[in-house]
C-alpha positions in Angstrom: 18.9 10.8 -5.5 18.4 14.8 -5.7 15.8 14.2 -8.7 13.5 12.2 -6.2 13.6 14.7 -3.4 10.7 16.4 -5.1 8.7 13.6 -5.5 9.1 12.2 -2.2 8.0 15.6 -0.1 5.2 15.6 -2.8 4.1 12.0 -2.1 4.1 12.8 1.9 2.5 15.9 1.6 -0.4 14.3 -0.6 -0.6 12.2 2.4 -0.9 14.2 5.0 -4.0 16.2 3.6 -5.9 12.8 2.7 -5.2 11.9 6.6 -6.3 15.2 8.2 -8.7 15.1 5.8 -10.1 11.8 6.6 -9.6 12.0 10.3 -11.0 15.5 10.2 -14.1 13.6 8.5 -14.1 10.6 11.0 -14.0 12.5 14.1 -16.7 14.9 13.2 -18.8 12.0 12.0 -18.2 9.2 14.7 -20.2 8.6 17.7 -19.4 6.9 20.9 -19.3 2.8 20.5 -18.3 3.3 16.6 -15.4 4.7 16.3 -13.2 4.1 12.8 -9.7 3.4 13.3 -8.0 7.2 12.4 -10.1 8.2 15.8 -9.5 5.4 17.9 -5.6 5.8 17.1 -6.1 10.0 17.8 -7.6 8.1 21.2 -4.9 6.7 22.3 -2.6 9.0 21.2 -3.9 11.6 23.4 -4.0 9.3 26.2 -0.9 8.4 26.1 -1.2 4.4 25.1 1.6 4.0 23.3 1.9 0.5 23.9 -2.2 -0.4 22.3 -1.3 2.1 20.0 1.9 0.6 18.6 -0.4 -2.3 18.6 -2.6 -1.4 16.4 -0.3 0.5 13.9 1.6 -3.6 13.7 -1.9 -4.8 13.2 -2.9 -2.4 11.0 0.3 -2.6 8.6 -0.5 -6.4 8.5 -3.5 -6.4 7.2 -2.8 -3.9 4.8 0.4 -5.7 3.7 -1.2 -8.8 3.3 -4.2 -7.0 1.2 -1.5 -5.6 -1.3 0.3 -9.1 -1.5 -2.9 -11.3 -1.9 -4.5 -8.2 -5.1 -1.3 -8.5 -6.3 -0.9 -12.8 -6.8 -4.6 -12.2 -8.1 -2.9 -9.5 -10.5 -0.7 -11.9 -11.7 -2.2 -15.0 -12.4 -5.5 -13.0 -13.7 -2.7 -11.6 -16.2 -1.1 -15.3 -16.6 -4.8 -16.0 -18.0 -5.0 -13.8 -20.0 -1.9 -14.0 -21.8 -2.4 -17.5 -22.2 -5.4 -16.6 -24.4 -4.0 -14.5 -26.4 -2.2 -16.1 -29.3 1.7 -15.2 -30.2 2.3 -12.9 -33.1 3.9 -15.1 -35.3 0.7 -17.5 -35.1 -1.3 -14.4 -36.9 0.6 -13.8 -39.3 
């Protein structure tokens, strides 16, 4: 466990700057009526919505759960494919 301290507090801190990056980016670009979701979540932070807020963060992790899962059953049967195509080693030789 103590040899993936570092790598964790290096994984969150690369985080962090792409977010305040990106939000930084969003908020100075957006206009009123099209709003990106990093500003509309800043919104209702600072309004105190935790509720639509919370909302959003479930809906949010949904989507992007179910994004991973269906690139990754892609992954595999593009690599299933593949393989399949691909005689064995002992057939070459």
């Amino acid at each position: 466990m103590p040899l993936l301290i570092p790598g964790i507090v290096s994984g969150w801190i690369l985080m962090a700057t792409m977010f305040v990056r990106e939000l930084s980016l969003s908020v100075v670009l957006s206009r009123p009526g099209t709003e990106v979701l990093a500003v509309q979540i800043l919104r209702f932070a600072e309004d105190g919505l935790w509720g639509r807020l919370s909302a959003l963060g479930i809906m949010m992790i949904v989507i992007s759960t179910a994004l991973v899962t269906l690139a990754s059953l892609i992954g595999r049967r593009l690599t299933k494919v593949e393989s399949a195509d691909i005689p064995p080693v002992e057939a070459l030789g």
